[in-house]
NUVOSE-157323 format. One record per atom (N, C-alpha, C, CB): residue number from 1; atom name; x, y, z. Coordinates in Angstrom, 2 decimals. Glycine has a CB too. Example, Ala and Ser with C-alpha at 12.3 -4.5 7.8 and 13.67 -1.06 7.14 Angstrom:
BEGIN
+-----+-------+---------+---------+---------+
| num | atome |       x |       y |       z |
+-----+-------+---------+---------+---------+
|   1 |     N |   13.19 |   -5.69 |    7.80 |
|   1 |    CA |   12.30 |   -4.50 |    7.80 |
|   1 |     C |   13.20 |   -3.30 |    7.80 |
|   1 |    CB |   11.31 |   -4.47 |    9.05 |
|   2 |     N |   12.85 |   -2.25 |    7.08 |
|   2 |    CA |   13.67 |   -1.06 |    7.14 |
|   2 |     C |   12.90 |    0.03 |    7.87 |
|   2 |    CB |   14.08 |   -0.60 |    5.72 |
+-----+-------+---------+---------+---------+
***
This chain:
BEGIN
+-----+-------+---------+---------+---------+
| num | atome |       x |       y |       z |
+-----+-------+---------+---------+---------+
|   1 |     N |   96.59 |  111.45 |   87.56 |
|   1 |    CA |   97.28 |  110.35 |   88.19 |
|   1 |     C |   98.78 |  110.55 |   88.01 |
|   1 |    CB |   96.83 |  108.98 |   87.61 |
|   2 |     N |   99.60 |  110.36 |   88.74 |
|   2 |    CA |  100.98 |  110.41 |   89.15 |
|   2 |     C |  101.75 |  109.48 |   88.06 |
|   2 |    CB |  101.15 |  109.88 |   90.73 |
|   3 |     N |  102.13 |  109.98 |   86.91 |
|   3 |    CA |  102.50 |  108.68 |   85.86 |
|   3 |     C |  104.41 |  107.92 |   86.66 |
|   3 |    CB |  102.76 |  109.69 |   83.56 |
|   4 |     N |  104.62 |  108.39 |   87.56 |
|   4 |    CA |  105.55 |  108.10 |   87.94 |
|   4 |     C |  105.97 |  107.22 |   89.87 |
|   4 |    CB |  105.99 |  109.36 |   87.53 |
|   5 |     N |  104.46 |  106.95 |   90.01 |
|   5 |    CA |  104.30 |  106.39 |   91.20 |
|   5 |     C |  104.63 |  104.56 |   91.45 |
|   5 |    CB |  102.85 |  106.81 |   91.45 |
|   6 |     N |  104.70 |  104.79 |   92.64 |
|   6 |    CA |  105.48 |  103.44 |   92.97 |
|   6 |     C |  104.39 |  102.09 |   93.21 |
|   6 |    CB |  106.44 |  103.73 |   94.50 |
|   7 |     N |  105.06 |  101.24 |   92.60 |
|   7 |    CA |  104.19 |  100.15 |   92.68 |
|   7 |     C |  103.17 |   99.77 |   94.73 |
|   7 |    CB |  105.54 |   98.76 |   92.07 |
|   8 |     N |  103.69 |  100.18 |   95.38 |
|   8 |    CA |  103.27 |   99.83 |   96.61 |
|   8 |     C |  102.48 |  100.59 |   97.56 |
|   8 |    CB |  104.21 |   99.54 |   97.14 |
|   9 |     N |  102.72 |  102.00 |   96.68 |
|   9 |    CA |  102.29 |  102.79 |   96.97 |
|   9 |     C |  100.42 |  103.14 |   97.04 |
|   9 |    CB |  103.07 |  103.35 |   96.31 |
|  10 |     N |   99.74 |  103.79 |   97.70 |
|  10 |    CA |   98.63 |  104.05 |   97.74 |
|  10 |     C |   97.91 |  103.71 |   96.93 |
|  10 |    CB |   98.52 |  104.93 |   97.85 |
|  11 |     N |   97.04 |  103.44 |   95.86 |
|  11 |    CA |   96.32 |  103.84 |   94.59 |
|  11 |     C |   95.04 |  104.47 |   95.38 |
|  11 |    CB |   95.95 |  102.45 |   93.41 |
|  12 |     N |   95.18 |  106.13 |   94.52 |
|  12 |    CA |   94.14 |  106.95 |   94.80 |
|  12 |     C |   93.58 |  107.70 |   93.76 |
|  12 |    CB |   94.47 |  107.74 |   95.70 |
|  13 |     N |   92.51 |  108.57 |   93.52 |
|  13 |    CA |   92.02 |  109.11 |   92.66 |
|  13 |     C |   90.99 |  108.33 |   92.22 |
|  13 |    CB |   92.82 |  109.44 |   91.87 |
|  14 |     N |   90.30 |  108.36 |   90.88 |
|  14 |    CA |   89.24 |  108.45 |   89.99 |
|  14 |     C |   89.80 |  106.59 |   89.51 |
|  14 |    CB |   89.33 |  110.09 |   88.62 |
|  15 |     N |   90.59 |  106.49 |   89.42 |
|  15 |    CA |   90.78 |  104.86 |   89.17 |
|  15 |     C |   90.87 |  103.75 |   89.63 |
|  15 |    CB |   91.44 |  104.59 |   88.81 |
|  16 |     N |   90.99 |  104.07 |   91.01 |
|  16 |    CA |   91.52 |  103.44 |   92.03 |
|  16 |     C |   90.13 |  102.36 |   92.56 |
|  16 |    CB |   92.13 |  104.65 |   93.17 |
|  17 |     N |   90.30 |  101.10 |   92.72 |
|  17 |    CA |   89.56 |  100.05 |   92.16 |
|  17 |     C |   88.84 |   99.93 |   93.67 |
|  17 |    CB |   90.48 |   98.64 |   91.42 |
|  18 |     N |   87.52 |  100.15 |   94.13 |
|  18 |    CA |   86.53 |  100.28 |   95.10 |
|  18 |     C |   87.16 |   99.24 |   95.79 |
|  18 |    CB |   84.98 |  100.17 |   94.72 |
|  19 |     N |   86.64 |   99.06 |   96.95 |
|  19 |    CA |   86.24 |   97.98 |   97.95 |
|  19 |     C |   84.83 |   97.89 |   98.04 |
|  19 |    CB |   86.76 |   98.22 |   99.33 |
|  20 |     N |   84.14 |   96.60 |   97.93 |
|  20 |    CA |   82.69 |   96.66 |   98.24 |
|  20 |     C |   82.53 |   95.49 |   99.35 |
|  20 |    CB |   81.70 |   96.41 |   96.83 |
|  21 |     N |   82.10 |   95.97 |  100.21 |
|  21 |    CA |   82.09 |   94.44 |  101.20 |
|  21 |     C |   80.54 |   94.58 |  101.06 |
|  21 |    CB |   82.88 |   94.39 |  103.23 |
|  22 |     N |   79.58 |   93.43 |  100.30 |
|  22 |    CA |   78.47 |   92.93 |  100.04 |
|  22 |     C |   78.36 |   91.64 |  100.04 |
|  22 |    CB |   78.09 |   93.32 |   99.09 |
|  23 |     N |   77.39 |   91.37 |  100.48 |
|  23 |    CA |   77.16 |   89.41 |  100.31 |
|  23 |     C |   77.06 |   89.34 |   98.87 |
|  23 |    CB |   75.44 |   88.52 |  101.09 |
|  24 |     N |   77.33 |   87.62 |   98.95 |
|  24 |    CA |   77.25 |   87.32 |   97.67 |
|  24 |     C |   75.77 |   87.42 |   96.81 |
|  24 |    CB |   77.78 |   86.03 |   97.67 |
|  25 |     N |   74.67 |   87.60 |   97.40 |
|  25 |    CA |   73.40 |   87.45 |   96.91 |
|  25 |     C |   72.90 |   88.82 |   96.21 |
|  25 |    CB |   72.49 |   87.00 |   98.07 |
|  26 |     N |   73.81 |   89.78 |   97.08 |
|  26 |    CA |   73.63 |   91.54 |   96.07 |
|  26 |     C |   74.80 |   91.30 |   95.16 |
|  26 |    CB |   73.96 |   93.45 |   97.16 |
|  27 |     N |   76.06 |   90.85 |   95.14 |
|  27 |    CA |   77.08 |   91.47 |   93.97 |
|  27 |     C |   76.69 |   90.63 |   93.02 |
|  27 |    CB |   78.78 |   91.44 |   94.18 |
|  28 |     N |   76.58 |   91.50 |   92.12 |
|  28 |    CA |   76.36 |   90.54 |   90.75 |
|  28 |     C |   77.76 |   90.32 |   89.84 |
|  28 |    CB |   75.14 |   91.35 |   89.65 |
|  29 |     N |   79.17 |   90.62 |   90.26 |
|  29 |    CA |   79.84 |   90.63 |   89.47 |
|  29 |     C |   80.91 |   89.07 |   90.33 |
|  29 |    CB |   80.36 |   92.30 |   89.18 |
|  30 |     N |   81.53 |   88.24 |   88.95 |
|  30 |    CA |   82.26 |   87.27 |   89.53 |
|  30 |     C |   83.11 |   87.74 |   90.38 |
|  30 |    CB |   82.85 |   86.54 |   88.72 |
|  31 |     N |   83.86 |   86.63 |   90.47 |
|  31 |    CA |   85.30 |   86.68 |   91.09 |
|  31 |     C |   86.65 |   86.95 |   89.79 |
|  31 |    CB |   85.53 |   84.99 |   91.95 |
|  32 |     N |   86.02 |   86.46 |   88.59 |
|  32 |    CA |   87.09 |   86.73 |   87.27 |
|  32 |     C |   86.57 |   88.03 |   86.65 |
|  32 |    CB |   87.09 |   85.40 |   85.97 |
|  33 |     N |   85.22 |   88.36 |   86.66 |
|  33 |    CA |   85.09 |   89.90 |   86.58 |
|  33 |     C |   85.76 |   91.04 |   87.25 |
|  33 |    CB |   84.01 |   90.13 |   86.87 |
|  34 |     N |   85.91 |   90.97 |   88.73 |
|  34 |    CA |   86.38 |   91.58 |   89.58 |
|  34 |     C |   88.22 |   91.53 |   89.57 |
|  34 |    CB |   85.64 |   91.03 |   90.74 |
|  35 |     N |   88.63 |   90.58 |   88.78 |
|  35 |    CA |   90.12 |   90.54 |   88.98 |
|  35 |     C |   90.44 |   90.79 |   87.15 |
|  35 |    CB |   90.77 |   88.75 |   89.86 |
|  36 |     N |   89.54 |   91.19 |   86.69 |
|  36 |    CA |   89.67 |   91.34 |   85.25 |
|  36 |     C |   89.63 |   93.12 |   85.39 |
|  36 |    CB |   88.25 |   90.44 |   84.22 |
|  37 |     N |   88.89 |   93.78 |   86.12 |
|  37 |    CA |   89.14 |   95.05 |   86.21 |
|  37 |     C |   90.28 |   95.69 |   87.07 |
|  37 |    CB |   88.05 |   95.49 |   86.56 |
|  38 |     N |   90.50 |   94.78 |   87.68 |
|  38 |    CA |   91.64 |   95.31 |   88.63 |
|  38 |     C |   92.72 |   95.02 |   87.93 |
|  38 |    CB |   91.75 |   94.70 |   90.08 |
|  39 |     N |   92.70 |   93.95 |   86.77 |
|  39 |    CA |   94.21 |   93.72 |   86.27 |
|  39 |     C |   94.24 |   95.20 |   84.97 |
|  39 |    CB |   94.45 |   91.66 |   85.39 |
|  40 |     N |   92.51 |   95.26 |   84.88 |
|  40 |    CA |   92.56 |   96.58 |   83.59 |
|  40 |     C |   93.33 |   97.98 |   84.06 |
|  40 |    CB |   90.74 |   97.17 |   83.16 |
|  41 |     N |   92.63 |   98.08 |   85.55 |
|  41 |    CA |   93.35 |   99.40 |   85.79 |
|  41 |     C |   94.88 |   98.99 |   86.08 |
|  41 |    CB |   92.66 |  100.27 |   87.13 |
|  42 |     N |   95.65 |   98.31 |   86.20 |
|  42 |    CA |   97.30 |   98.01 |   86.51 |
|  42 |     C |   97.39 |   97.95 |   85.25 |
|  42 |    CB |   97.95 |   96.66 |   87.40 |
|  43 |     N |   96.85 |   97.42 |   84.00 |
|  43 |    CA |   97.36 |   97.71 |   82.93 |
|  43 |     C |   96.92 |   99.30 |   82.25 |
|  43 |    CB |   97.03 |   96.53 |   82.15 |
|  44 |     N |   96.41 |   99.82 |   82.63 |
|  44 |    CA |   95.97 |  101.63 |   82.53 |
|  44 |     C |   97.04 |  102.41 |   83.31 |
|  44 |    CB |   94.27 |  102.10 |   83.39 |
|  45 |     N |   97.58 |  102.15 |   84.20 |
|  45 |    CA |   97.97 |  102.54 |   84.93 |
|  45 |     C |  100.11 |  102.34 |   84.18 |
|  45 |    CB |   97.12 |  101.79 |   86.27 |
|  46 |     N |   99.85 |  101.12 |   83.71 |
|  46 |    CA |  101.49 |  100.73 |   83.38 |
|  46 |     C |  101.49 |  101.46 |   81.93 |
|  46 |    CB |  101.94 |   98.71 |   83.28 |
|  47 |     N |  100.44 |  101.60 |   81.05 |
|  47 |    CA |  100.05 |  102.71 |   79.88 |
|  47 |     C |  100.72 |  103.98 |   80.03 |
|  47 |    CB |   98.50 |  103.08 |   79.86 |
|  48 |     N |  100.06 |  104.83 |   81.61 |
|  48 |    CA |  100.44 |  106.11 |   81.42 |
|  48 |     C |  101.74 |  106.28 |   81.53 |
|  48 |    CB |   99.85 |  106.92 |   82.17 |
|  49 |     N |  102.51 |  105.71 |   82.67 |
|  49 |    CA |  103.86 |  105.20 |   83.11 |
|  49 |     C |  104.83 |  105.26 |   81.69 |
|  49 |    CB |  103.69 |  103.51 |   83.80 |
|  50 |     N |  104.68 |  104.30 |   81.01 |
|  50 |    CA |  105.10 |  104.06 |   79.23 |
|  50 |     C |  105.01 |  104.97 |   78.46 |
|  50 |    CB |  104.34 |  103.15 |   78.43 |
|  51 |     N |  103.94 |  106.06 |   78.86 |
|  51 |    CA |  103.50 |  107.21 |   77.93 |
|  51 |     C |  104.89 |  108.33 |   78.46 |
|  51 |    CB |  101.55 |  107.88 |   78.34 |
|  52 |     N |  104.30 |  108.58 |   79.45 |
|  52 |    CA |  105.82 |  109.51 |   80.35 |
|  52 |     C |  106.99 |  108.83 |   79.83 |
|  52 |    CB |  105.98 |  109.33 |   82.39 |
|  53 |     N |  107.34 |  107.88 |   79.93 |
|  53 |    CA |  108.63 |  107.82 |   80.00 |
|  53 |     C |  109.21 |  107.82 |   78.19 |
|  53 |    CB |  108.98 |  106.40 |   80.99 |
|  54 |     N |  108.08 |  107.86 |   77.50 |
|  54 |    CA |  108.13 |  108.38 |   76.04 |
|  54 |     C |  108.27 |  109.85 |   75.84 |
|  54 |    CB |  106.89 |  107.99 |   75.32 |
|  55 |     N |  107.49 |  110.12 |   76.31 |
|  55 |    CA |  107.42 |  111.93 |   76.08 |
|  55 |     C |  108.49 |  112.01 |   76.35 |
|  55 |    CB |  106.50 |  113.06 |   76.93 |
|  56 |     N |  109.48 |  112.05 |   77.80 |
|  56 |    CA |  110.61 |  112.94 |   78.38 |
|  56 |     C |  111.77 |  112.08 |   77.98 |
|  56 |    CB |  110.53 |  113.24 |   80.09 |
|  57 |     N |  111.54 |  111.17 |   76.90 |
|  57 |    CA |  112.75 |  110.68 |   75.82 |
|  57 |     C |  112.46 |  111.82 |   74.77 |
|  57 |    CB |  112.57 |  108.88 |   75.05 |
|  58 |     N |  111.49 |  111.76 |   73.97 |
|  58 |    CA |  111.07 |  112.94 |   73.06 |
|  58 |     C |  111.96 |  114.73 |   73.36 |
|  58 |    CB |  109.19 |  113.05 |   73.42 |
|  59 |     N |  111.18 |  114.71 |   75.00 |
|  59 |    CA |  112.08 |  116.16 |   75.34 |
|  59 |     C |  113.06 |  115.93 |   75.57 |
|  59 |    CB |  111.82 |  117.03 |   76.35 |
|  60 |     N |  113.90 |  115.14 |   76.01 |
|  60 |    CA |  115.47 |  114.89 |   76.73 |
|  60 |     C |  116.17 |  114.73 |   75.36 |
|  60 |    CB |  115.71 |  113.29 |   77.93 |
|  61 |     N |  115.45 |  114.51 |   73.84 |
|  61 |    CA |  116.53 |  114.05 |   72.61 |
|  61 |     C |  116.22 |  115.53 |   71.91 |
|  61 |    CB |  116.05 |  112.32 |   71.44 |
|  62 |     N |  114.94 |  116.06 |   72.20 |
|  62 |    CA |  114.79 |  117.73 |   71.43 |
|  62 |     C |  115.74 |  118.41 |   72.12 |
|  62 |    CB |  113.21 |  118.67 |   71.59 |
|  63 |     N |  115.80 |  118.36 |   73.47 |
|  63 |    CA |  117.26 |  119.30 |   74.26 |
|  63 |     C |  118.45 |  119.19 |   73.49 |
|  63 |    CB |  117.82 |  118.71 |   75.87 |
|  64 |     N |  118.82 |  118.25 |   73.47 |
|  64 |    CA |  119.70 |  117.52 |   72.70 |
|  64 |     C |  120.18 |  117.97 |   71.21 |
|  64 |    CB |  119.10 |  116.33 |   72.65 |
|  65 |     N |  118.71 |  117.79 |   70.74 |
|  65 |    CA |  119.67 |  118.57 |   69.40 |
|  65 |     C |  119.56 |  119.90 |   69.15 |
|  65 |    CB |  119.34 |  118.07 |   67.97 |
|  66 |     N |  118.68 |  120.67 |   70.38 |
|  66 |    CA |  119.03 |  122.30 |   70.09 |
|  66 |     C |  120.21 |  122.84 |   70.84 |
|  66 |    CB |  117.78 |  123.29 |   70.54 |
|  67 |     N |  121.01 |  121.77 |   71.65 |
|  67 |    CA |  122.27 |  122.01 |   72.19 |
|  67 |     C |  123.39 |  122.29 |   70.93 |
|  67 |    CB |  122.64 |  120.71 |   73.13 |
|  68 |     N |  123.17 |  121.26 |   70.12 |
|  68 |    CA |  123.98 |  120.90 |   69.24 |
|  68 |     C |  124.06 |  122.10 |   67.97 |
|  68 |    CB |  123.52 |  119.49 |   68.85 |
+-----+-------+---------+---------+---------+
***
């Protein structure tokens, strides 16, 4: 996943939260189930984002002091 992608942008890949158009009598999952996983992957998603922008502080301050 693209740790640097834009909020409006597409969501694609392996995380990217289905569409199921089913009646209500097959889905067995709520309406607060269903917005409880979708808020999980935006918070998975704002994780990796946080992770990147840690690491390339890490490399941008190691440059840094082998400049020095």
């Amino acid at each position: 996943m693209e740790p640097y992608a834009k909020p409006k942008e597409r969501k694609v890949g392996a995380q990217r939260p289905k569409i199921m158009h089913l009646p209500k009598s097959i889905e067995t999952r709520t309406r607060r189930e269903r917005e409880a996983e979708k808020q999980a992957v935006a918070a998975e998603r704002r994780a990796i984002k946080k992770s990147a922008r840690r690491h390339l502080k890490q490399q941008l301050l190691a440059e840094l002091e082998e400049d020095e």
